[in-house]
The first five atom37 places (N, CA, C, CB, O) and aatype in JSON, in Angstrom:
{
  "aatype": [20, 20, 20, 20, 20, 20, 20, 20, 20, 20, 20, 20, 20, 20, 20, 20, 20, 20, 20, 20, 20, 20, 20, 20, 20, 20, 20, 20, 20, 20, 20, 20, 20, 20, 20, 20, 20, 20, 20, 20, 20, 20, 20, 20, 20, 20, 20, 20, 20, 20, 20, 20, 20, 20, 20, 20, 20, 20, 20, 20, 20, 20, 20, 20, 20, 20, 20, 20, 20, 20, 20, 20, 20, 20, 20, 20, 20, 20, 20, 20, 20, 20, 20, 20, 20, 20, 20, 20, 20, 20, 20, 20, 20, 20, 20, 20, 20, 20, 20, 20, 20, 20, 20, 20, 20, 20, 20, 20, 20, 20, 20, 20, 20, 20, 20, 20],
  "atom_mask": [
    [1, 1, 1, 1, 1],
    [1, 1, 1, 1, 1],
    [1, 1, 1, 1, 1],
    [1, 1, 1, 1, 1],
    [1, 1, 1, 1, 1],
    [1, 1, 1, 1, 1],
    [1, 1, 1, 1, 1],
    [1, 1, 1, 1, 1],
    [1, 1, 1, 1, 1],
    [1, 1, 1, 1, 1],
    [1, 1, 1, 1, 1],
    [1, 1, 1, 1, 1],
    [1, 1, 1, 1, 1],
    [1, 1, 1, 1, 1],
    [1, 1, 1, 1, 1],
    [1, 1, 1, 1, 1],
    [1, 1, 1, 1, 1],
    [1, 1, 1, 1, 1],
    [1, 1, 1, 1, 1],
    [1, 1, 1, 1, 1],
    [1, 1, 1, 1, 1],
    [1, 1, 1, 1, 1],
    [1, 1, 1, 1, 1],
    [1, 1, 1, 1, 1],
    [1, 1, 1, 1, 1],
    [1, 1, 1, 1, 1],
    [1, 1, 1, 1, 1],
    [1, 1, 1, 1, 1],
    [1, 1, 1, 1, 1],
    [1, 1, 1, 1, 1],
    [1, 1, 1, 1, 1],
    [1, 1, 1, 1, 1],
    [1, 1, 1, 1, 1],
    [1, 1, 1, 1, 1],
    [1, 1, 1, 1, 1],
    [1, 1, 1, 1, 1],
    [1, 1, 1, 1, 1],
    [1, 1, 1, 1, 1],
    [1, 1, 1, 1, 1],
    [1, 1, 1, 1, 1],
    [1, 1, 1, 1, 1],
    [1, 1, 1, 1, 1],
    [1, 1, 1, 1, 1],
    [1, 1, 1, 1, 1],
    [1, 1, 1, 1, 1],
    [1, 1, 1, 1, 1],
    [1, 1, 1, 1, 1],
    [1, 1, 1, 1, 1],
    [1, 1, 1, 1, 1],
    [1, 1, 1, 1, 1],
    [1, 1, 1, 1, 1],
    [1, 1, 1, 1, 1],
    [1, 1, 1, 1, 1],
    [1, 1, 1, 1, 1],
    [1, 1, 1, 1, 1],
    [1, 1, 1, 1, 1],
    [1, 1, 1, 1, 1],
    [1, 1, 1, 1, 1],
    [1, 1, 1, 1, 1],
    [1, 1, 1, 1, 1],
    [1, 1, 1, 1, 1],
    [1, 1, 1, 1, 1],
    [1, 1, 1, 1, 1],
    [1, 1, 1, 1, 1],
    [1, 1, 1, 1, 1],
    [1, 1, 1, 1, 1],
    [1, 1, 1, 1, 1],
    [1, 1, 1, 1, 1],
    [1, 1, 1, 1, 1],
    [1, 1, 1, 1, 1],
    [1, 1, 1, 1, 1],
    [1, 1, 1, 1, 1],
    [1, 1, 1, 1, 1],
    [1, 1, 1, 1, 1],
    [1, 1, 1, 1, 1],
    [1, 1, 1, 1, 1],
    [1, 1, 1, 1, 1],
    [1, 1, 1, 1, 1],
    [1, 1, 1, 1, 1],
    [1, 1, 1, 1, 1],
    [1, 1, 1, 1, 1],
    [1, 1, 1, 1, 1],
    [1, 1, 1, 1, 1],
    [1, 1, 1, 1, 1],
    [1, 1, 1, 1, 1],
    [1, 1, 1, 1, 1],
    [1, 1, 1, 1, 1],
    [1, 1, 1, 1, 1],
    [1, 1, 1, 1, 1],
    [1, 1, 1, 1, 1],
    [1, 1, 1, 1, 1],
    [1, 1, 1, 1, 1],
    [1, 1, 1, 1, 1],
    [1, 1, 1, 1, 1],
    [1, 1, 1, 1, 1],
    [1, 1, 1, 1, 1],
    [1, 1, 1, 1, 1],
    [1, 1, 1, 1, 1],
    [1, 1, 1, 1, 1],
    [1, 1, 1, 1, 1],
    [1, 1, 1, 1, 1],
    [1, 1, 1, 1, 1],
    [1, 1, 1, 1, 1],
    [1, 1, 1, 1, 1],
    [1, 1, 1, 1, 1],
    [1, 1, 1, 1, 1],
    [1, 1, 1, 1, 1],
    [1, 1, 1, 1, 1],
    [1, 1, 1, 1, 1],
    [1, 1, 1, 1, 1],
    [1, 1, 1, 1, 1],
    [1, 1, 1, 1, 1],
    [1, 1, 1, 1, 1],
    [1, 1, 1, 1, 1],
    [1, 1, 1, 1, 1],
    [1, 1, 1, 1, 1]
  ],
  "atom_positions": [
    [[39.24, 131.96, 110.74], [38.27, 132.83, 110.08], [38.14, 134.12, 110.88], [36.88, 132.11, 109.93], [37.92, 134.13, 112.1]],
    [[38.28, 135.14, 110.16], [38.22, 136.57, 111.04], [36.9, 137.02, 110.62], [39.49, 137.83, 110.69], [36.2, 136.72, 109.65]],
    [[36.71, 137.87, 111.68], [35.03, 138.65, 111.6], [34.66, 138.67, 110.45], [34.79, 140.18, 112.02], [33.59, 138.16, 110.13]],
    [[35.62, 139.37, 109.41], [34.78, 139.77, 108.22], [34.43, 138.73, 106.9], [35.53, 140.95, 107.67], [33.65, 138.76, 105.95]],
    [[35.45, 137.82, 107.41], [35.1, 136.39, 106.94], [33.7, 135.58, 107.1], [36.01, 135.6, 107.58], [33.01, 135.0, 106.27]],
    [[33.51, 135.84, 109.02], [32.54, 135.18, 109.09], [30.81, 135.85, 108.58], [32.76, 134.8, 110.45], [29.76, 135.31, 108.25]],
    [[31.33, 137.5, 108.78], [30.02, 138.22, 108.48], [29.66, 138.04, 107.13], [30.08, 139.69, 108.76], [28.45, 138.08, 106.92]],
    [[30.37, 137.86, 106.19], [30.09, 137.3, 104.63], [29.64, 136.29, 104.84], [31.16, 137.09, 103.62], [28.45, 136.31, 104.52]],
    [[29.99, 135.23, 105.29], [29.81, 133.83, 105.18], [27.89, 134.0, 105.54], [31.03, 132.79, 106.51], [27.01, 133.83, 104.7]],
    [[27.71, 134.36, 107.03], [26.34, 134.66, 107.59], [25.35, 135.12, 106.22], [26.5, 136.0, 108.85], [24.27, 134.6, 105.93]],
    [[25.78, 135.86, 105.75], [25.14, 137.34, 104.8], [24.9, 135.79, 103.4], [26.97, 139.41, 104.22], [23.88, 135.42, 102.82]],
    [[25.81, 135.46, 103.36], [25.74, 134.1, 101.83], [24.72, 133.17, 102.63], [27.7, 132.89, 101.29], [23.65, 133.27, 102.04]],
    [[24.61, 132.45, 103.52], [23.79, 131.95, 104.08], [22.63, 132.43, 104.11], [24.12, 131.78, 104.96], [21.81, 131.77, 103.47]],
    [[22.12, 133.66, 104.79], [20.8, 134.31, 104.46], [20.63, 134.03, 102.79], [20.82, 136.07, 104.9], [19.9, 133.23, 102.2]],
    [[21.28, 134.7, 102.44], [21.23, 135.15, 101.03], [20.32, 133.77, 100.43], [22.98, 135.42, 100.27], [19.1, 133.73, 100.26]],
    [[21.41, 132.58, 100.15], [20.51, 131.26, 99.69], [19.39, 130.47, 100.5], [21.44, 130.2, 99.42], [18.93, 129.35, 100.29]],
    [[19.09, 131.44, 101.57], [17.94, 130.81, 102.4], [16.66, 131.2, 101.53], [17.84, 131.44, 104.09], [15.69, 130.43, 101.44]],
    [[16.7, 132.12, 101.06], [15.83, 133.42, 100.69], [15.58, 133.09, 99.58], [16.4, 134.84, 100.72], [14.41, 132.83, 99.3]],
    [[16.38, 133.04, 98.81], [16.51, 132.86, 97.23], [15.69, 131.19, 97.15], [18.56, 132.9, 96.59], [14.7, 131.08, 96.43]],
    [[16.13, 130.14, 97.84], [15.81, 128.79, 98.44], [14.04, 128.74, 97.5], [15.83, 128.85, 100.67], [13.55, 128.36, 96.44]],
    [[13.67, 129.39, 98.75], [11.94, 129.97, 98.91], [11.3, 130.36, 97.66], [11.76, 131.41, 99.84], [10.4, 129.77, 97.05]],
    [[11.98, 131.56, 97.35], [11.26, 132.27, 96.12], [11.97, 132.46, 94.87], [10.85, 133.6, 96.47], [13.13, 132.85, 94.82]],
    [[10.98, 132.08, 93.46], [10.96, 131.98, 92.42], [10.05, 132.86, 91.81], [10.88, 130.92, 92.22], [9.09, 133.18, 92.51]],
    [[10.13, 133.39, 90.5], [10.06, 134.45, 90.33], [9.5, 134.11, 88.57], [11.44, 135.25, 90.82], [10.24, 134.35, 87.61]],
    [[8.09, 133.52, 88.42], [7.53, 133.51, 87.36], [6.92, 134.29, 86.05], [7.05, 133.14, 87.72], [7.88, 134.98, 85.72]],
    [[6.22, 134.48, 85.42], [5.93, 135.11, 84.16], [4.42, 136.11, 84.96], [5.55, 133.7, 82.63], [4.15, 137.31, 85.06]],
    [[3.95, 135.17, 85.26], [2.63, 135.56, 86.05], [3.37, 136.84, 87.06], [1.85, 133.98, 87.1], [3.41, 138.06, 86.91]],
    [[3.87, 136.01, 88.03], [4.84, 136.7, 89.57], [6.23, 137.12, 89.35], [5.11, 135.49, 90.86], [7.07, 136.37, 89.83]],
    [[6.63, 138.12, 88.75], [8.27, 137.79, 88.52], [8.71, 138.39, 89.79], [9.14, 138.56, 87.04], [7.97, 139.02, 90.55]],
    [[10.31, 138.06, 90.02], [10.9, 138.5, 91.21], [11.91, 139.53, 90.71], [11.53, 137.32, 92.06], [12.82, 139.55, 89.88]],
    [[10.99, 140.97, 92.17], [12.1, 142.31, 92.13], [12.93, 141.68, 93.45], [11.27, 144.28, 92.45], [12.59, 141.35, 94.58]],
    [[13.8, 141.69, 92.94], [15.46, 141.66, 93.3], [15.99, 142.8, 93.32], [16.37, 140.94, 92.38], [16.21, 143.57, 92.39]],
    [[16.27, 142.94, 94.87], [17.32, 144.17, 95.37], [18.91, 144.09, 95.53], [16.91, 144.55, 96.74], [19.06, 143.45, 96.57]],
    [[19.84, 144.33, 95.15], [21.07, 144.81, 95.13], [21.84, 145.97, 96.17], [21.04, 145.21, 93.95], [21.42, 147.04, 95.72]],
    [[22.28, 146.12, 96.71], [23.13, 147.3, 96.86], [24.76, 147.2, 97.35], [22.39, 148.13, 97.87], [25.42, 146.43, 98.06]],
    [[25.02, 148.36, 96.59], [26.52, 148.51, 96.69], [26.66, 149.49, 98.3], [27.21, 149.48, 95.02], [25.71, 149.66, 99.06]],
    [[27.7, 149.89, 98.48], [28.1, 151.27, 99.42], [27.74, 152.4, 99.0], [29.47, 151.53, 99.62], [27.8, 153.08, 100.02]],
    [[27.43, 152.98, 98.26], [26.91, 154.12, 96.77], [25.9, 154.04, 96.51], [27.4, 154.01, 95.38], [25.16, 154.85, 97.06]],
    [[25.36, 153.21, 95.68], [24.3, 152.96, 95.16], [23.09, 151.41, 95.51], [24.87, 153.07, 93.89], [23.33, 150.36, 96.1]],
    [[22.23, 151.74, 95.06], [21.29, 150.72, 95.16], [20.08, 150.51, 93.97], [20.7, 150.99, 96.46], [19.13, 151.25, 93.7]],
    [[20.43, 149.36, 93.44], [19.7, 148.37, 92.29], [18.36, 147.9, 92.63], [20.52, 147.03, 92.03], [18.13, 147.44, 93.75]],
    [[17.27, 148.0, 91.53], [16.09, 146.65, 91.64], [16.29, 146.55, 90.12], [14.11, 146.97, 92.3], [16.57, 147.19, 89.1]],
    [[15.96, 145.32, 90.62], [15.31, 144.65, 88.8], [14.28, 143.79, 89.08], [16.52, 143.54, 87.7], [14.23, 143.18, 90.15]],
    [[13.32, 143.66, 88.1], [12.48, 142.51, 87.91], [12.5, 141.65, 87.03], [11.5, 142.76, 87.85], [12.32, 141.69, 85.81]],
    [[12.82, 140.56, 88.01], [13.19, 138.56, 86.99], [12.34, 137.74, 86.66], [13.97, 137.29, 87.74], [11.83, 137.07, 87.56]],
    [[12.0, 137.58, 85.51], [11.22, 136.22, 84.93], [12.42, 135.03, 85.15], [10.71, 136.4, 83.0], [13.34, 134.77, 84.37]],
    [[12.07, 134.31, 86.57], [13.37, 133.11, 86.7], [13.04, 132.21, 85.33], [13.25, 131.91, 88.43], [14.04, 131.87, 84.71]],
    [[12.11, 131.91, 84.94], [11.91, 130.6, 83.96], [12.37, 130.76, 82.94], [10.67, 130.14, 83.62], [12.66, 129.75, 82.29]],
    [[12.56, 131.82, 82.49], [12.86, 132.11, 81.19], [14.79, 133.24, 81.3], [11.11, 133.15, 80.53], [15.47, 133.67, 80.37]],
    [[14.99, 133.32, 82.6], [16.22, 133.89, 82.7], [16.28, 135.73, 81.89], [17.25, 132.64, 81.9], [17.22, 136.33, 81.35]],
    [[14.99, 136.09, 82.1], [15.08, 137.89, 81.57], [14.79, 138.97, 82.69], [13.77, 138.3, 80.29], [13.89, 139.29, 83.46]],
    [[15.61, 139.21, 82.47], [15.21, 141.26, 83.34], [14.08, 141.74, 82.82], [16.45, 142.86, 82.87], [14.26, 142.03, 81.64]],
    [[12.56, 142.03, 83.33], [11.72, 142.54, 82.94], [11.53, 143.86, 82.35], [11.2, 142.36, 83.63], [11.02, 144.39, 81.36]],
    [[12.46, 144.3, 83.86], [12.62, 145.75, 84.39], [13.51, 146.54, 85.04], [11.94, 145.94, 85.01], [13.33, 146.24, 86.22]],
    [[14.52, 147.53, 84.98], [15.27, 147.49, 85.97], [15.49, 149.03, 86.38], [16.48, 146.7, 85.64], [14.95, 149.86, 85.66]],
    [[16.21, 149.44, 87.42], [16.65, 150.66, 87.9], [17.12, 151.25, 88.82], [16.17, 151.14, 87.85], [16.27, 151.48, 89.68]],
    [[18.57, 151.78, 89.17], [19.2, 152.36, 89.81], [19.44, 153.82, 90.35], [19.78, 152.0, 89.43], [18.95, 154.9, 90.02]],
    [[20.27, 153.51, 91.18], [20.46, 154.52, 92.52], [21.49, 156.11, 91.51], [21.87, 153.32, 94.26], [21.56, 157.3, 91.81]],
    [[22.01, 155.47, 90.53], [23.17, 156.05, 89.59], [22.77, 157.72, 89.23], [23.26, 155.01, 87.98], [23.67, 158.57, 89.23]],
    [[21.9, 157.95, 89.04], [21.02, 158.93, 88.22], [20.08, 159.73, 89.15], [20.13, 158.13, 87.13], [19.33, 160.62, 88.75]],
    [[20.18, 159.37, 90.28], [19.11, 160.29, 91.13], [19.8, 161.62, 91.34], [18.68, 159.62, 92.7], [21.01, 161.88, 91.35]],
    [[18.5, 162.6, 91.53], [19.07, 164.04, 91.97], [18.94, 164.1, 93.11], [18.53, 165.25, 91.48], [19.24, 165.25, 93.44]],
    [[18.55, 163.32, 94.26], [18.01, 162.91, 95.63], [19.48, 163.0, 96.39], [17.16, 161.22, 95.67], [20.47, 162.59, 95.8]],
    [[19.59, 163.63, 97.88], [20.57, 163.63, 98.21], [20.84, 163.07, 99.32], [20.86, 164.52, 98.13], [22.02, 163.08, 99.66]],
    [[19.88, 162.46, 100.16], [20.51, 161.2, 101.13], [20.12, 160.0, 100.25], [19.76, 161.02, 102.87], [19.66, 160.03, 99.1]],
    [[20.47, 158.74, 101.18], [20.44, 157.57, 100.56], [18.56, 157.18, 100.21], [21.34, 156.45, 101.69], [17.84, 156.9, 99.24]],
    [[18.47, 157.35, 101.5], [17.51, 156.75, 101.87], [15.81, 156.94, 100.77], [17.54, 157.29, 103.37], [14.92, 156.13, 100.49]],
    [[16.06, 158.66, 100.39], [15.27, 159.25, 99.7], [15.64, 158.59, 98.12], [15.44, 160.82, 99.99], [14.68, 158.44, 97.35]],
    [[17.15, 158.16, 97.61], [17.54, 157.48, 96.36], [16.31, 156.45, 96.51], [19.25, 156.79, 96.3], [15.27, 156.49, 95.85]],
    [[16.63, 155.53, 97.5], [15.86, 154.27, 97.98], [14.57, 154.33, 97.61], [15.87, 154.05, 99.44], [13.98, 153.4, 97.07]],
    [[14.03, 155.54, 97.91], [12.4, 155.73, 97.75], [12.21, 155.73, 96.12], [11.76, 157.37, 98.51], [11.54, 154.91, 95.49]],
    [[13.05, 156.96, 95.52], [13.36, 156.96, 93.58], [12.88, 155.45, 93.35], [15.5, 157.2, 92.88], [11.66, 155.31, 93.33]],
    [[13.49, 154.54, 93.22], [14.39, 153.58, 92.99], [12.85, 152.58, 93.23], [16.01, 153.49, 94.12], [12.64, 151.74, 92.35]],
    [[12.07, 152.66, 94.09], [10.77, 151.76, 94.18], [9.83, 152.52, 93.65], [10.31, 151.3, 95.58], [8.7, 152.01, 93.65]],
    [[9.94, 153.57, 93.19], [8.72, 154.2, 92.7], [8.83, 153.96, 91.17], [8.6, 155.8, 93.11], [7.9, 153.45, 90.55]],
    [[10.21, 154.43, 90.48], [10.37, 154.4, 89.49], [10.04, 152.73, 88.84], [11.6, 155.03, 89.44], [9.33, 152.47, 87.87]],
    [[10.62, 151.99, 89.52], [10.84, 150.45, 89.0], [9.38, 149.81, 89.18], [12.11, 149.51, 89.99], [9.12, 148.69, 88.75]],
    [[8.58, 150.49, 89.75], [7.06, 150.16, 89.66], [6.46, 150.77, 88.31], [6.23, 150.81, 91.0], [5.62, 150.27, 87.57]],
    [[7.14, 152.0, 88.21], [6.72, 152.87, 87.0], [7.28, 151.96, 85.71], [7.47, 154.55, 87.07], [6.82, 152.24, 84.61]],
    [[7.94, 151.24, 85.79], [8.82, 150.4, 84.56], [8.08, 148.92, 84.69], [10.83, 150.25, 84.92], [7.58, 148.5, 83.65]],
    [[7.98, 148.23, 85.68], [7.42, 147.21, 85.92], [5.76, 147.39, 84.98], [7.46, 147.07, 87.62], [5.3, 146.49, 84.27]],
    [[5.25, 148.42, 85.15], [3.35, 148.45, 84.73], [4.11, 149.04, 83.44], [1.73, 149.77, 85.86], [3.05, 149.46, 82.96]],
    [[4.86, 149.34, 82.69], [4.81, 149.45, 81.12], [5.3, 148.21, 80.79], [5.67, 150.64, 80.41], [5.19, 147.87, 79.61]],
    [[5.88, 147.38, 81.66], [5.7, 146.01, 81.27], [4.47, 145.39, 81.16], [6.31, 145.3, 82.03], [4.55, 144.52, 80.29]],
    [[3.69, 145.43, 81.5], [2.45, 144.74, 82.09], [2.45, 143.75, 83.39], [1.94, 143.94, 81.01], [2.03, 142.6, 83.51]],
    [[3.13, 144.73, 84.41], [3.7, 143.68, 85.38], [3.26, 144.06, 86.31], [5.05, 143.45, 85.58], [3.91, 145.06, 86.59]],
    [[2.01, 143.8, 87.55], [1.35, 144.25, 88.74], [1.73, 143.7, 89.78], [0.12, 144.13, 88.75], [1.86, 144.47, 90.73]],
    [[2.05, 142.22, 90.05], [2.4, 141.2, 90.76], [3.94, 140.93, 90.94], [1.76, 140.17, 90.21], [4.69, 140.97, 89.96]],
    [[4.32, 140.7, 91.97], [5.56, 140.77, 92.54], [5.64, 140.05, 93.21], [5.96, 141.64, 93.02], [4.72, 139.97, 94.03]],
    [[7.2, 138.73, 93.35], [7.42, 138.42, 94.92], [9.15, 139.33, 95.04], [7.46, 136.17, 95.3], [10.04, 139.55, 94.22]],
    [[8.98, 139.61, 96.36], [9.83, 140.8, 96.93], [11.28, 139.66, 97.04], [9.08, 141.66, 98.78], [11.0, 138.49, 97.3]],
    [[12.44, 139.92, 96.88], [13.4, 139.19, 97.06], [14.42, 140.36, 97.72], [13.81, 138.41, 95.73], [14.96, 141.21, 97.02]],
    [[14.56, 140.28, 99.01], [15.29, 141.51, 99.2], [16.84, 141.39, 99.3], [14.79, 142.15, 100.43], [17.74, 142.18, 99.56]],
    [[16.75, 139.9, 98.94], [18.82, 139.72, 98.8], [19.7, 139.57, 100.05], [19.67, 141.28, 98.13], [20.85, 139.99, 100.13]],
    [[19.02, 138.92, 101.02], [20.02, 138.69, 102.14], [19.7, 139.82, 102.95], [21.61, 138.63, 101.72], [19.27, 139.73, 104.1]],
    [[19.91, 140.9, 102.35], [19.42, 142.35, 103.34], [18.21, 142.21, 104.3], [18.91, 143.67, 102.32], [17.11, 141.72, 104.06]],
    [[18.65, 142.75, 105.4], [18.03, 143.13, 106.37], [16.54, 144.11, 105.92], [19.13, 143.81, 107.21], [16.76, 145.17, 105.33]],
    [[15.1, 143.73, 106.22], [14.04, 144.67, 105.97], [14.29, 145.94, 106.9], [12.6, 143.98, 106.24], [13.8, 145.88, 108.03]],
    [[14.98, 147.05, 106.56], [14.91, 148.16, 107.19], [15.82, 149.46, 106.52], [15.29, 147.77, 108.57], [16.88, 149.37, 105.91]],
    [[15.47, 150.01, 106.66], [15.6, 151.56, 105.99], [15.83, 151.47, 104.62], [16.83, 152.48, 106.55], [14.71, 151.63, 104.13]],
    [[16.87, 151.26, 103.44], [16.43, 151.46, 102.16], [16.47, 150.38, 101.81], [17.0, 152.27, 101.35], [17.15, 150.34, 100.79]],
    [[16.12, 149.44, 102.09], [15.69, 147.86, 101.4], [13.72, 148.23, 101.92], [16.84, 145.85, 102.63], [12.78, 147.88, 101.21]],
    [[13.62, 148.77, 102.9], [12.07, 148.87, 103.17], [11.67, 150.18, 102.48], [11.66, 148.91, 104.86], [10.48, 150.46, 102.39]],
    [[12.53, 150.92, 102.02], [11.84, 152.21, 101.52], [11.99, 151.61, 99.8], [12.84, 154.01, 102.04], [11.57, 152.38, 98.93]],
    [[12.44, 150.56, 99.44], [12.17, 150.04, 97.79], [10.65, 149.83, 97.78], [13.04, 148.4, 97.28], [9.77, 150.38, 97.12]],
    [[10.61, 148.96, 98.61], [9.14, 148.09, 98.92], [8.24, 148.85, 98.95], [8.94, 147.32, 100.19], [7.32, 148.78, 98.13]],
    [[8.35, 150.26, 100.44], [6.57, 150.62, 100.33], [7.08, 151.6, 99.3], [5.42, 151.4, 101.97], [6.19, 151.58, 98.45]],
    [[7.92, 152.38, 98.92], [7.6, 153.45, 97.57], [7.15, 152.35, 96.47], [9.2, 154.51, 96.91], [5.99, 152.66, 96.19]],
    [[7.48, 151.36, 95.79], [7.04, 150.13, 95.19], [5.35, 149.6, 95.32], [7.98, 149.09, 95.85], [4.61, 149.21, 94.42]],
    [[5.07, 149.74, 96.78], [3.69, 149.18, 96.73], [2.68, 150.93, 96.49], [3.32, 148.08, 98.57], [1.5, 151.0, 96.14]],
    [[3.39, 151.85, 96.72], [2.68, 153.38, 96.66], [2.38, 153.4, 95.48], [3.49, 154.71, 97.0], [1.27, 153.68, 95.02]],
    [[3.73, 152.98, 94.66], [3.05, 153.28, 92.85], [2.58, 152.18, 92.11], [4.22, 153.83, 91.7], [2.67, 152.1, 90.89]],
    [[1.81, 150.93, 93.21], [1.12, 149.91, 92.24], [1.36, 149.05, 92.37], [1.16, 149.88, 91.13], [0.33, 148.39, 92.27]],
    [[2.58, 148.1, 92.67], [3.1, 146.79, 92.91], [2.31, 146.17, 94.21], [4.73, 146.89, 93.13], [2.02, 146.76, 95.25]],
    [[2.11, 145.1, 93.93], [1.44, 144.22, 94.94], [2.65, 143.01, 95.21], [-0.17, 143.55, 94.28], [3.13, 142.18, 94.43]],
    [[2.86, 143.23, 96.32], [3.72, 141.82, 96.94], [3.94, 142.09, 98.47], [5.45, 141.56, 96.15], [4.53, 141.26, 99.16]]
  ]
}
């Protein structure tokens, strides 16, 4: 197994530790973070029923570092989440590490209303 073998393997491990824990109800649905090398995803999941509440990407920003996309990207999906009727959140950050644009989803997210 070479490094980059094993650093996936680590990253899948977190990943279903996480996921393990939290479920993502009608009441509580779960925003789920994504990211590519480029871009970066949230959506919000009703697990019980298997629907995307809400969703929105990194694709479309006029923002020109990452990090500021990152911020878009939790503000907006809060802005989509409450025309759902959706206030309550559990945070699923996907294996990712809490720091720089996995943490700038969250507090731009809790700035425009989301509680989790």
């Amino acid at each position: 197994m070479n490094t980059l073998q094993k650093k996936q393997a680590i990253f899948a491990r977190r990943k279903t530790r996480i996921r393990a824990k939290i479920f993502g109800t009608a009441e509580r649905p779960r925003l789920a973070i994504f990211k590519s090398h480029k871009y970066i995803y949230a959506q919000i999941i009703d697990d019980t029923k298997g629907h995307t509440l809400a969703a929105f990407d990194s694709k479309m920003s006029k923002t020109k570092t990452p990090v500021e996309r990152a911020r878009e990207v939790g503000a907006e999906i809060a802005k989509k989440a409450k025309a759902a009727k959706v206030t309550k959140v559990v945070f699923d950050r996907g294996g990712y590490i809490y720091t720089s644009k996995v943490k700038m989803v969250a507090d731009a997210a809790r700035e425009a209303g989301l509680e989790f």
